[in-house]
PADO-185822 format. One record per residue (C-alpha): residue number from 1; residue in one letter; x, y, z. Coordinates in Angstrom, 3 decimals, always signed. Example, Ala and Ser with C-alpha at 12.3 -4.5 7.8 and 13.67 -1.06 7.14 Angstrom:
<pts>
PT, 1, a, +12.300, -4.500, +7.800;
PT, 2, s, +13.670, -1.060, +7.140;
</pts>
This chain:
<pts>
PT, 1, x, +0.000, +0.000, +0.000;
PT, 2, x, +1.410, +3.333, -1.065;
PT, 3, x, +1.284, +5.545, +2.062;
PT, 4, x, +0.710, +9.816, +1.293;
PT, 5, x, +3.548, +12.198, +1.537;
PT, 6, x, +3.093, +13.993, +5.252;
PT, 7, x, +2.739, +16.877, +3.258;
PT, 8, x, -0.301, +15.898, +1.415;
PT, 9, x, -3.366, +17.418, +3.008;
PT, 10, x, -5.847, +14.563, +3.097;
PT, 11, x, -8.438, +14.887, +5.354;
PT, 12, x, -7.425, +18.519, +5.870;
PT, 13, x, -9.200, +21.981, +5.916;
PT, 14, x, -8.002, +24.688, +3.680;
PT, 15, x, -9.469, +27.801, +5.063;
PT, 16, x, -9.168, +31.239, +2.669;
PT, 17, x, -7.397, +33.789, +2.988;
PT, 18, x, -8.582, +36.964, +2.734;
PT, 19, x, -7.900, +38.683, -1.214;
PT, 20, x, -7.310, +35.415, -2.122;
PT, 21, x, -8.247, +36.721, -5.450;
PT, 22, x, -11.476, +34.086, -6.691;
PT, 23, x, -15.149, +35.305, -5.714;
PT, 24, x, -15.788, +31.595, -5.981;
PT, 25, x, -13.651, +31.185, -3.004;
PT, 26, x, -14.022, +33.943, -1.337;
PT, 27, x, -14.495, +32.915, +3.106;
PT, 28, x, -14.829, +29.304, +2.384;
PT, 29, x, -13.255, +26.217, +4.214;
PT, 30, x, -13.060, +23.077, +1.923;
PT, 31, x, -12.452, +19.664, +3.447;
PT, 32, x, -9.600, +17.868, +1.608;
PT, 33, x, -10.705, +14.575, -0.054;
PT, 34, x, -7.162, +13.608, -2.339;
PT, 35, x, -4.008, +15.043, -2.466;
PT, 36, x, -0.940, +13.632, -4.411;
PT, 37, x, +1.173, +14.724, -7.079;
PT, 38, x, -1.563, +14.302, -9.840;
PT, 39, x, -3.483, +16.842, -8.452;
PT, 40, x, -6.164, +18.047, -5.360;
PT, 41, x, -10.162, +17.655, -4.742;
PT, 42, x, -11.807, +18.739, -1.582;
PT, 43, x, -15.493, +19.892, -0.904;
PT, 44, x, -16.735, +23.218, +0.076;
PT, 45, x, -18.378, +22.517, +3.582;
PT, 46, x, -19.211, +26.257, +4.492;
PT, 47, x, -21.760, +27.342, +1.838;
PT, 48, x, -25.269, +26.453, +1.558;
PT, 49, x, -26.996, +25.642, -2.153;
PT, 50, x, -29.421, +27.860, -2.983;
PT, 51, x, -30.246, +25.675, -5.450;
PT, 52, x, -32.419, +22.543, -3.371;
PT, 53, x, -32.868, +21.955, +0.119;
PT, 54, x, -31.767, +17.693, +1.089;
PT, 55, x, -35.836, +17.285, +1.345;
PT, 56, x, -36.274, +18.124, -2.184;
PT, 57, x, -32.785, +16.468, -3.511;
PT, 58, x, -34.441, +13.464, -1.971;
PT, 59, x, -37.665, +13.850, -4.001;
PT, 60, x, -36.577, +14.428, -6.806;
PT, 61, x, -33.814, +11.387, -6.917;
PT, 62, x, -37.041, +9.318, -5.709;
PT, 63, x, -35.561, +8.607, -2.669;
PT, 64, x, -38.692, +9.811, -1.498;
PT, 65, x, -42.183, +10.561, -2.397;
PT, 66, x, -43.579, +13.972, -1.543;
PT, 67, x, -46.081, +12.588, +0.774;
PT, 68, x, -43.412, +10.927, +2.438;
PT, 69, x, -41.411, +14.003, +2.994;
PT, 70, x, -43.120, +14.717, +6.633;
PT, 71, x, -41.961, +10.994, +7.780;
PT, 72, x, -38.482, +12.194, +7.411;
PT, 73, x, -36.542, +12.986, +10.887;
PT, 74, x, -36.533, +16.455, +11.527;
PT, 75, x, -32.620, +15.870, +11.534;
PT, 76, x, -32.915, +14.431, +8.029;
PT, 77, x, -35.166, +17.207, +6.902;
PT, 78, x, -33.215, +19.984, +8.379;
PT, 79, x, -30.091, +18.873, +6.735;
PT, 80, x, -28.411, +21.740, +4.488;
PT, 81, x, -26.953, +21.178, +0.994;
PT, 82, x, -23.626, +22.257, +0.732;
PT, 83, x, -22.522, +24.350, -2.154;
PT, 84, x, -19.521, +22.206, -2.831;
PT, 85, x, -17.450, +23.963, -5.471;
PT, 86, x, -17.644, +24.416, -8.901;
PT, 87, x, -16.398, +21.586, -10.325;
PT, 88, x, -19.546, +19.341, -11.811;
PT, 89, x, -22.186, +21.358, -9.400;
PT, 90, x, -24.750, +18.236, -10.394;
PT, 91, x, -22.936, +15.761, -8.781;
PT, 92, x, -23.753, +14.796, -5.291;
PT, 93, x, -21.137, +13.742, -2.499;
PT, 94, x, -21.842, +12.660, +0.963;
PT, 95, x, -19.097, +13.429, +3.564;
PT, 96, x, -20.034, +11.312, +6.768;
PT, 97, x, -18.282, +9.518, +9.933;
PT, 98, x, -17.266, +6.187, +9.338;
PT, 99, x, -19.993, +4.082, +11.244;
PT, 100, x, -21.938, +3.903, +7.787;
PT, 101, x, -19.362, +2.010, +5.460;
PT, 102, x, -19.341, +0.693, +2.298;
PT, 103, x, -16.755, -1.489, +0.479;
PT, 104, x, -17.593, -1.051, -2.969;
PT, 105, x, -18.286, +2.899, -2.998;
PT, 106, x, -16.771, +4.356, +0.833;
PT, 107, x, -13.834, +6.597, +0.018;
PT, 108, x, -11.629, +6.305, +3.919;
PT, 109, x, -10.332, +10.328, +3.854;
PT, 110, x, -9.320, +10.225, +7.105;
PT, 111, x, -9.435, +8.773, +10.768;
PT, 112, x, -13.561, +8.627, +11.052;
PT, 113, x, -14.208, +9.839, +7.933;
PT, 114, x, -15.350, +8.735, +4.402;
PT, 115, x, -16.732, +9.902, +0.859;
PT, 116, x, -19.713, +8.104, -0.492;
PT, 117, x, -20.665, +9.225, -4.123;
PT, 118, x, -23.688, +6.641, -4.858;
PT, 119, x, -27.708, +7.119, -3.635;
PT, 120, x, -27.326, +4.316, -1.014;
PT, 121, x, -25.858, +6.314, +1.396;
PT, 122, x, -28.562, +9.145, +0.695;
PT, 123, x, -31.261, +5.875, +1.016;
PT, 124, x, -29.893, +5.113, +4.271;
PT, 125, x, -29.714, +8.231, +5.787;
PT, 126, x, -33.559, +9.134, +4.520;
PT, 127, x, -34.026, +5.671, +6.430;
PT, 128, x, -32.947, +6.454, +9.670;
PT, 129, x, -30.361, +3.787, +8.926;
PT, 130, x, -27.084, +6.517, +7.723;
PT, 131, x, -23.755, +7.560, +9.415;
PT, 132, x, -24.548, +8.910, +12.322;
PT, 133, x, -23.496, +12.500, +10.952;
PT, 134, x, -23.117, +13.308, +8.102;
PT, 135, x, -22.922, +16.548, +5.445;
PT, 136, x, -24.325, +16.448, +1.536;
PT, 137, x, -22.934, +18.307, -1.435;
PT, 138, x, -23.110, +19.044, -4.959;
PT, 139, x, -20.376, +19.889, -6.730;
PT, 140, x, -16.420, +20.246, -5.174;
PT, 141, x, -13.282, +21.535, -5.905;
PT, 142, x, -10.660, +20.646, -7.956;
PT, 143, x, -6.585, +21.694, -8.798;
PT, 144, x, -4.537, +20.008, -11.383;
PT, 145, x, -0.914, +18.796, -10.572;
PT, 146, x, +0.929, +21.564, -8.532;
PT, 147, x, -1.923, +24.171, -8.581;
PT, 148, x, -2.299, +23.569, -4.960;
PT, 149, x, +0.351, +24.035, -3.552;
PT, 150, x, +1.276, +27.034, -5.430;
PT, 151, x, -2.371, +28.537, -4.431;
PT, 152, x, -0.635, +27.817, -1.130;
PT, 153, x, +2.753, +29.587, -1.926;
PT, 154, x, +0.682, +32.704, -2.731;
PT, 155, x, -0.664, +32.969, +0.868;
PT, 156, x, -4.103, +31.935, -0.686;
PT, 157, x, -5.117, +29.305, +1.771;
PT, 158, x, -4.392, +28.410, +5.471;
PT, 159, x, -4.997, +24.648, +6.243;
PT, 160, x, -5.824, +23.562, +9.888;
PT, 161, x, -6.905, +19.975, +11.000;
PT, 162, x, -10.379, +19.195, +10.899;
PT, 163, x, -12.695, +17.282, +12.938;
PT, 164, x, -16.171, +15.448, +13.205;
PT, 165, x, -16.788, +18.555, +15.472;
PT, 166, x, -16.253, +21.352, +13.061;
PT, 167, x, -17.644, +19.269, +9.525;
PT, 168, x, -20.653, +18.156, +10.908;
PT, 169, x, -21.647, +19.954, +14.552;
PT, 170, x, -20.932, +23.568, +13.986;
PT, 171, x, -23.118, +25.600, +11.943;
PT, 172, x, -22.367, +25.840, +8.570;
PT, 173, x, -22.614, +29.612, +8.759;
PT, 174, x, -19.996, +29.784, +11.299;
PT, 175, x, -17.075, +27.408, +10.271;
PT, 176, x, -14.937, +30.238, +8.411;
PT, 177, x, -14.800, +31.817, +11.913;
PT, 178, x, -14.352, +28.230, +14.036;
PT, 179, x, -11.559, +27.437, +11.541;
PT, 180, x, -9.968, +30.403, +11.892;
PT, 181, x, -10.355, +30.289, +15.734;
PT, 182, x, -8.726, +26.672, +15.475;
PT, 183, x, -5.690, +28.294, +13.442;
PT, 184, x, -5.360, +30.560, +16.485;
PT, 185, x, -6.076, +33.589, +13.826;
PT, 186, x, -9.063, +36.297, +14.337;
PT, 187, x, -10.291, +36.906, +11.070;
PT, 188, x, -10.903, +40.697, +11.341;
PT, 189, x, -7.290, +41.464, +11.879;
PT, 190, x, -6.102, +39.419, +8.636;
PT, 191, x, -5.617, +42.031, +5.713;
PT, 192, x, -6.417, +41.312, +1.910;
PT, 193, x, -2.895, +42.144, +0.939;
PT, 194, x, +0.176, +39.621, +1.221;
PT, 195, x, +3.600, +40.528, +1.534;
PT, 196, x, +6.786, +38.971, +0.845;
PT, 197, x, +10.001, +38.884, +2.675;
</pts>
């Protein structure tokens, strides 16, 4: 088994800086997925769609019927999409703790932690029957080789650890400033503008 470079920030958060120079990016914290040589993914886990709520993603995958929608939990139906970047906004991935696991389609990120990408995880959590947290979103965020790190380089992004904590318990509206907080950095006193030594 090929083991990741310590550098590689797999299971991760990058948190923005701010000017970091893309309105796409602009106060977002994106859990990290992959990271290797060919490249980075990570999802957005700060900004809600505006698109669907996860009661309506689930009717209209027909996961559910609409007269079903009020036997949801309220957990379930309270649930907020996740804007998760801009890379193929149609496609749906399920960050969630490891208790729900699948062999075939579970992608381990990190200690606790996995990636589902197919509707049986979205079955089983409209079930009562999912991970015991989890967060949904379309769409994530992609680099090619290198792009990363030089993003990095360019004081774009700060990463911090994450935890089941800040993913799944905090509000989403709030995890740019409980990231930040974790860094040990309060966000009002960063500037837009980076210097160089």
């Amino acid at each position: 088994m090929i083991q990741a470079h310590s550098s590689y920030l797999n299971g991760k958060l990058l948190v923005a800086m701010p000017g970091i120079g893309d309105p796409r990016f602009e106060r977002t914290v994106i859990f990290m997925c992959a990271h290797s040589p060919e490249g980075a993914m990570g999802i957005v886990i700060n900004r809600a769609s505006k698109q669907i709520t996860f009661p309506e993603l689930l009717e209209k995958l027909e996961i559910i019927s609409p007269d079903h929608r009020i036997e949801l939990s309220p957990k379930v139906r309270g649930m907020t999409v996740q804007a998760g970047g801009p890379v193929e906004a149609g496609r749906g991935f399920v960050l969630h703790t490891t208790d729900y696991f699948s062999q075939d389609t579970t992608l381990p990120v990190s200690t606790g932690i996995g990636l589902t990408t197919t509707l049986d995880v979205l079955r089983a959590i409209a079930d009562g029957r999912g991970p015991r947290k989890s967060l949904m979103a379309l769409g994530y965020s992609g680099w090619g080789p290198g792009q990363l790190e030089q993003e990095i380089q360019s004081n774009g992004w700060l990463t911090c650890d994450a935890d089941e904590s800040l993913l799944f318990d905090e509000d989403f509206s709030h995890r740019y400033e409980a990231a930040m907080q974790r860094i040990g950095i309060d966000p009002r006193m960063l500037s837009s503008t980076a210097g160089h030594a």
